[in-house]
C-alpha positions as CSV (number, residue, x, y, z in Angstrom):
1,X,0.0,0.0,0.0
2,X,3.1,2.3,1.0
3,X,4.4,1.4,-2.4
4,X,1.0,2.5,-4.4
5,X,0.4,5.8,-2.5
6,X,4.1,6.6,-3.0
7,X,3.6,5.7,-7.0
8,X,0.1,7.8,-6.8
9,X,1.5,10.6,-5.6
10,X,5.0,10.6,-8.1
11,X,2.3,10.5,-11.0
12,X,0.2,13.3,-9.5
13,X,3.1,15.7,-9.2
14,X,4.5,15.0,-12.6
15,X,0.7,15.5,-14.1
16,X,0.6,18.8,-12.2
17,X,3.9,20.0,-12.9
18,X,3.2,19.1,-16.5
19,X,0.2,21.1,-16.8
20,X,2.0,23.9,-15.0
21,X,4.6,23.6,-17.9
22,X,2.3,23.7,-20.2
23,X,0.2,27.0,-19.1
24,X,4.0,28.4,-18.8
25,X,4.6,27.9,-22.7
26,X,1.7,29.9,-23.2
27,X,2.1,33.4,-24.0
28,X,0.3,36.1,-22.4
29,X,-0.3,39.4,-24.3
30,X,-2.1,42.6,-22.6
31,X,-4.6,44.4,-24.4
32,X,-6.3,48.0,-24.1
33,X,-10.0,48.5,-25.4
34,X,-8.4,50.5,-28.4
35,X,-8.6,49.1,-32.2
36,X,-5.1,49.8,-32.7
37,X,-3.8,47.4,-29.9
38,X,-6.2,44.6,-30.8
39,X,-4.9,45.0,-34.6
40,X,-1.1,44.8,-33.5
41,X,-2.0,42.1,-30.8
42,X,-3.3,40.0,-33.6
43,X,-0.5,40.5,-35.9
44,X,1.7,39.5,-33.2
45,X,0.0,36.7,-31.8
46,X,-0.1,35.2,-35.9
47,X,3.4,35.4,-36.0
48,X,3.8,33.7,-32.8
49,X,1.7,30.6,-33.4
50,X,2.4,30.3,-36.8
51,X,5.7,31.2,-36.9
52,X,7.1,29.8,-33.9
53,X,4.7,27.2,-33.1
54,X,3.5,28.9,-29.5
55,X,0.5,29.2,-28.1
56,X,-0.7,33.0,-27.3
57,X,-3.6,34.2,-25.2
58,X,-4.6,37.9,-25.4
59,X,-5.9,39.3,-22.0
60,X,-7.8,42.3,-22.1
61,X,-7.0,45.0,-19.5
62,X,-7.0,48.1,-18.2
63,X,-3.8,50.4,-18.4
64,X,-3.8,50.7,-14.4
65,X,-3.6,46.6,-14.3
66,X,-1.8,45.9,-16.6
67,X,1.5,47.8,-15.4
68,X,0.9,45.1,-12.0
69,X,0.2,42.6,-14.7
70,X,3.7,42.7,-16.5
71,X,5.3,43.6,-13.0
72,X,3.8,40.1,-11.9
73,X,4.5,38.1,-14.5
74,X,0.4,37.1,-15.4
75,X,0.6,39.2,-18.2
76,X,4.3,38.8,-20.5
77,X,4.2,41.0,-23.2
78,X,2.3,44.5,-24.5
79,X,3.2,45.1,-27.6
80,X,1.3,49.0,-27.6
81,X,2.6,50.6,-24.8
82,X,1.9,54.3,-24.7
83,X,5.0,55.0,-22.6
84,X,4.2,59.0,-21.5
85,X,0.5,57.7,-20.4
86,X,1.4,55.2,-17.8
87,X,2.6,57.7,-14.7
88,X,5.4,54.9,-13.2
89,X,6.7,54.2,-16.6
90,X,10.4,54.9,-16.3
91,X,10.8,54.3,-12.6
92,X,9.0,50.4,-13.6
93,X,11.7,50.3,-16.5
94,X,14.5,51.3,-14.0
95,X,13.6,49.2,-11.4
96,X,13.4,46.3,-14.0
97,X,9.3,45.1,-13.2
98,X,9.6,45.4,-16.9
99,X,11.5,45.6,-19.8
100,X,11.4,47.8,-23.2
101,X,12.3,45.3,-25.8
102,X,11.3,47.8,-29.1
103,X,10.0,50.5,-30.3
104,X,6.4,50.1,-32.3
105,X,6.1,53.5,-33.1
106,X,7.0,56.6,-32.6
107,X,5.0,59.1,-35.4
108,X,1.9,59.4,-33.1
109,X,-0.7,62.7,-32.0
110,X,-2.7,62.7,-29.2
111,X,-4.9,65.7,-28.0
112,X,-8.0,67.7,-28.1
113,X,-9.5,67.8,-31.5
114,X,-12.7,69.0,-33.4
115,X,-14.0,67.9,-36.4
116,X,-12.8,69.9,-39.4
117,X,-16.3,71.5,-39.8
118,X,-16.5,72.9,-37.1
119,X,-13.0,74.6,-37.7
120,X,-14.1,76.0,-41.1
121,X,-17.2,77.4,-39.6
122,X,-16.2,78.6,-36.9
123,X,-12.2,79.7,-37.2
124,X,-11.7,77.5,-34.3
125,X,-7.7,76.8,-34.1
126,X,-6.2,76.9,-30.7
127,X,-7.8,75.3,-28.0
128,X,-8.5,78.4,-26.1
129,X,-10.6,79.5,-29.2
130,X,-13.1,77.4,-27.9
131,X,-14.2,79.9,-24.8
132,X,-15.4,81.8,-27.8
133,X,-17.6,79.2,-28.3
134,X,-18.9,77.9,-25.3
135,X,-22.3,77.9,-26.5
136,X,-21.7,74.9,-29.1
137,X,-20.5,72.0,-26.2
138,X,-23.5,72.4,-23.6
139,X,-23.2,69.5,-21.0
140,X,-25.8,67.1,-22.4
141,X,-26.1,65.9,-18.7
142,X,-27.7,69.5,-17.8
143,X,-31.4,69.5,-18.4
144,X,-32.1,74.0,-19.5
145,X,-28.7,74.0,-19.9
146,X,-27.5,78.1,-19.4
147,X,-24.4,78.9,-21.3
148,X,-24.0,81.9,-18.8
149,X,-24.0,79.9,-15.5
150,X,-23.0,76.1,-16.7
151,X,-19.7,75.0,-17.8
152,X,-19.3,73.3,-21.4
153,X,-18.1,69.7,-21.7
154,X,-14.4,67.9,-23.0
155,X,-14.7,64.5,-23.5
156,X,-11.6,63.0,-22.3
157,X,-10.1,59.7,-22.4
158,X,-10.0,57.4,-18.9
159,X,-9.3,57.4,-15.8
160,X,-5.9,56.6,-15.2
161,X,-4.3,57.4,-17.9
162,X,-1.1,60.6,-17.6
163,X,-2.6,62.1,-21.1
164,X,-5.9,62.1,-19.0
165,X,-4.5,63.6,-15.8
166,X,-2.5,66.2,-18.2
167,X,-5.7,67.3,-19.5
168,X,-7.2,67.7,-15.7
169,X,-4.2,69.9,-14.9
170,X,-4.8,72.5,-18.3
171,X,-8.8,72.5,-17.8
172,X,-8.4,73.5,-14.0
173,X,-5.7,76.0,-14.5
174,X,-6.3,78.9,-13.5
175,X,-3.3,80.8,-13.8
176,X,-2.2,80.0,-17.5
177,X,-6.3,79.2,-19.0
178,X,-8.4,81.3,-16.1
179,X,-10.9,81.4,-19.3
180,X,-10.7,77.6,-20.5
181,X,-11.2,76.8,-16.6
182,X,-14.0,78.5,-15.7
183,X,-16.2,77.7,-19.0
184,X,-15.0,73.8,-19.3
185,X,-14.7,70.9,-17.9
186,X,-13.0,67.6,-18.9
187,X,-15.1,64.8,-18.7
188,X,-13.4,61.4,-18.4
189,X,-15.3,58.7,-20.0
190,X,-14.2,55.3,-18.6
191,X,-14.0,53.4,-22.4
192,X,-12.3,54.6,-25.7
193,X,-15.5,52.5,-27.1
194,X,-17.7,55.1,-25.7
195,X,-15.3,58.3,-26.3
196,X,-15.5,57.0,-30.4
197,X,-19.6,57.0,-29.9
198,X,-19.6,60.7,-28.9
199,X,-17.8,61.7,-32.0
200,X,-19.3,59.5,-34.2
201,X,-22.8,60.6,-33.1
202,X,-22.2,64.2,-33.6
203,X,-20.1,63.8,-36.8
204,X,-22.7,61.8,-38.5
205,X,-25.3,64.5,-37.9
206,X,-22.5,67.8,-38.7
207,X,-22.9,68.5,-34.8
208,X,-20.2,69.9,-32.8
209,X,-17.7,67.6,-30.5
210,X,-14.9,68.1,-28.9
211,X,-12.4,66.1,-26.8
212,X,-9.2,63.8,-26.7
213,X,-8.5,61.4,-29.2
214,X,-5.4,60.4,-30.8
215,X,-3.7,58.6,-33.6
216,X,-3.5,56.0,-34.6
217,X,-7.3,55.1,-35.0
218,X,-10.2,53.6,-37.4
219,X,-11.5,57.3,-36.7
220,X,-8.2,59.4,-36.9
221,X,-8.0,57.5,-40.4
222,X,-11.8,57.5,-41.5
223,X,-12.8,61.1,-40.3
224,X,-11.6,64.9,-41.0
225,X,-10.0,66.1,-37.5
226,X,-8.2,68.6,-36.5
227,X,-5.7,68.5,-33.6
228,X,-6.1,71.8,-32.0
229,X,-2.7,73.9,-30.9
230,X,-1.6,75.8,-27.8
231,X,0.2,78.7,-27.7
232,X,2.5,77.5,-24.6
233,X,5.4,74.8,-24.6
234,X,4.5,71.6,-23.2
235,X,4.3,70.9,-19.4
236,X,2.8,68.1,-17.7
237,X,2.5,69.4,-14.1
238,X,0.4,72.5,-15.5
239,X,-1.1,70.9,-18.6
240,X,0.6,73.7,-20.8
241,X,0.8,72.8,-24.6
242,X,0.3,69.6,-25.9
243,X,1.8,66.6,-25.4
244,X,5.0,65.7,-28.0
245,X,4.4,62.7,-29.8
246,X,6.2,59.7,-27.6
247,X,7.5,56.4,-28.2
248,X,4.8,53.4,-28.2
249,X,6.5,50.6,-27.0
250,X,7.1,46.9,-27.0
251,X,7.4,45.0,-23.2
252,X,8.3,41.9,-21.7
253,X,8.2,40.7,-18.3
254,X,10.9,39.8,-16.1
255,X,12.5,36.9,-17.1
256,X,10.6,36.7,-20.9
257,X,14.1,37.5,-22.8
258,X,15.6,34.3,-21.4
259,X,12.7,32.2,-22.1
260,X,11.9,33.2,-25.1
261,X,14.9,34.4,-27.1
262,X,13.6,34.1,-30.7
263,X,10.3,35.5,-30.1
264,X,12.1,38.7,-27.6
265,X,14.2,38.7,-31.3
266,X,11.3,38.9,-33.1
267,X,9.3,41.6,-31.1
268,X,12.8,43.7,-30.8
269,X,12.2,43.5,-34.7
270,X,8.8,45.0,-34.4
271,X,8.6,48.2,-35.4
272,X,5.8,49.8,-37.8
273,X,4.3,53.7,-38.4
274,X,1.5,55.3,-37.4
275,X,0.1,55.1,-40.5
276,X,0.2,51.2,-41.0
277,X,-2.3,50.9,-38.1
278,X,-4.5,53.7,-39.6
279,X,-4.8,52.3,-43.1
280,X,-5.5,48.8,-41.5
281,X,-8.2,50.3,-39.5
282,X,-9.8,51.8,-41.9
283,X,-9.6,49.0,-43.7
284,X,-10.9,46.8,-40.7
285,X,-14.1,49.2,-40.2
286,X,-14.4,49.9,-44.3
287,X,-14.9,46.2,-44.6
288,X,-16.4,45.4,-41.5
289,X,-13.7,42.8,-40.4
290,X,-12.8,41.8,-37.2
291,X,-9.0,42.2,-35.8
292,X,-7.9,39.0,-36.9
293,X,-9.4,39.1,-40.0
294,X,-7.7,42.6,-40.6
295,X,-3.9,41.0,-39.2
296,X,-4.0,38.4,-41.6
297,X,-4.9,40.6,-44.6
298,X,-2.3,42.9,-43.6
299,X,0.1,40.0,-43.3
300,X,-0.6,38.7,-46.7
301,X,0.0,42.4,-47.9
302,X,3.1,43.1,-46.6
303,X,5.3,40.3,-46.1
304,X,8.2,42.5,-47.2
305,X,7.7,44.3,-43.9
306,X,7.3,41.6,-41.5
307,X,9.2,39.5,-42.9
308,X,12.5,41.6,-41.6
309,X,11.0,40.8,-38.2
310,X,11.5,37.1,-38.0
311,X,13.7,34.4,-38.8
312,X,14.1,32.7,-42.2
313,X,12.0,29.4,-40.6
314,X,9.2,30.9,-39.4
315,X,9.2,33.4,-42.8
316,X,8.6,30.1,-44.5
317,X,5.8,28.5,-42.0
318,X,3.8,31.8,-42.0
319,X,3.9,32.4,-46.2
320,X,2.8,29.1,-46.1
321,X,-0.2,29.4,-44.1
322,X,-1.2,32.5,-45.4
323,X,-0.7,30.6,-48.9
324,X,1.8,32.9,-50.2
């Protein structure tokens, strides 16, 4: 009996340490609620199965999360990470939780924008243009809203994010915008789903909008927007000017580099334009295709881009399967 418990329990640890091997051999990608990181996460994640015969999951998550995530371990990679929007970036990267691998892309915008109608008709440039304007963004929360008591609304971007906190510091200061702060307010919406569905609701009707957005996007590449100026030089403590364009970068856990040395080659590789994910999302929502639809179409478009990225094996498993 000693003998057969001692036999049962050597096969249970070997089953268990098995299926912890296999969930190890499983990559784990984070992803943010934004088209442009579910179009890259699919590219990416093609790549890996196809052309490196590994298994990836794609976990969606906020930006807050998924810093703790990659600090962790439970989530490996992100392969869109807007550095200048997570607030612990650089101390995370010093203190090795995480590591920069590559640079995606570095050609991006993000700010406050209006639709280019509402520039034309109304000579609307700089963002402090807009005070002369207040009457156009009435808080649609505000039942008789009063352009002379109430403020106006910015749509912002979430919680959480620095580009959101940025914002917060250049709508409530008073000292450099005492204008801009006592007529508006930025309003934080929690999902860059829902931020889209403001703009697209006012644009289809040739209503005025205006909040953050940025670029790369289905809409930066599908709609007419202007990127609105400021006349000071940027500061993020006071929200002066606007924020430079930053690098969007690739990430690994602790640890990954080791594991995984031709696919940390391979993401190192990685690198793209601001453009390529706008023309695939316009091409995504022109078509009504899903992400993985639009990563494989883009794949079998321009294998003379990716194909710098890998090595000459998997090159030759993933023209295959794409039938190339």
């Amino acid at each position: 009996m000693k003998k057969f418990l001692t036999v049962l329990l050597l096969l249970i640890s070997v089953g268990s340490l098995a299926a912890c091997q296999y969930e190890s051999d499983t990559i784990v990608i984070g992803e943010g609620d934004w088209q442009s990181n579910q179009f890259y996460n699919q590219v990416a994640k093609y790549i890996i199965e196809e052309g490196y015969d590994n298994k990836v999951d794609v976990t969606v998550v906020d930006t807050p999360l998924l810093i703790q995530s990659l600090t962790d371990g439970s989530i490996q990679v992100n392969v869109e990470t807007w550095s200048d929007n997570m607030p612990t970036y650089q101390s995370d990267i010093a203190a090795g939780n995480y590591t920069q691998i590559g640079v995606n892309f570095s050609d991006n915008y993000q700010g406050i924008y209006i639709p280019q109608y509402l520039a034309d008709e109304y000579d609307i440039e700089y963002i402090v243009d807009l005070v002369d304007h207040k009457e156009l963004f009435a808080d649609p929360e505000i039942s008789n809203w009063n352009a002379e008591t109430d403020k106006a609304v910015v749509y912002g971007g979430p919680s959480g994010w620095q580009v959101t906190e940025f914002l917060i510091n250049k709508f409530t200061n008073t000292e450099l915008y005492p204008e801009l702060a006592a007529n508006f307010e930025l309003r934080p919406l929690e999902s860059s789903a829902l931020l889209d569905a403001t703009l697209i609701d006012a644009y289809e009707s040739s209503e005025p909008w205006v909040g953050y957005n940025w670029e790369p996007t289905a809409i930066m590449g599908t709609l007419d927007m202007v990127l609105l100026k400021d006349y000071f030089d940027y500061d993020i403590t006071t929200g002066a000017g606007n924020m430079p364009t930053n690098d969007v970068t690739i990430v690994v856990t602790s640890g990954f580099q080791a594991d995984y040395p031709e696919i940390s080659e391979f993401l190192s590789k990685y690198a793209t334009s601001s453009q390529v994910a706008s023309d695939a999302l316009s091409y995504m929502t022109e078509n009504d295709m899903t992400a993985t639809e639009t990563a494989k179409w883009w794949l079998s478009e321009n294998s003379d881009m990716w194909s710098l990225w890998v090595t000459a094996d998997a090159k030759a498993k993933i023209l295959a399967v794409l039938e190339l």
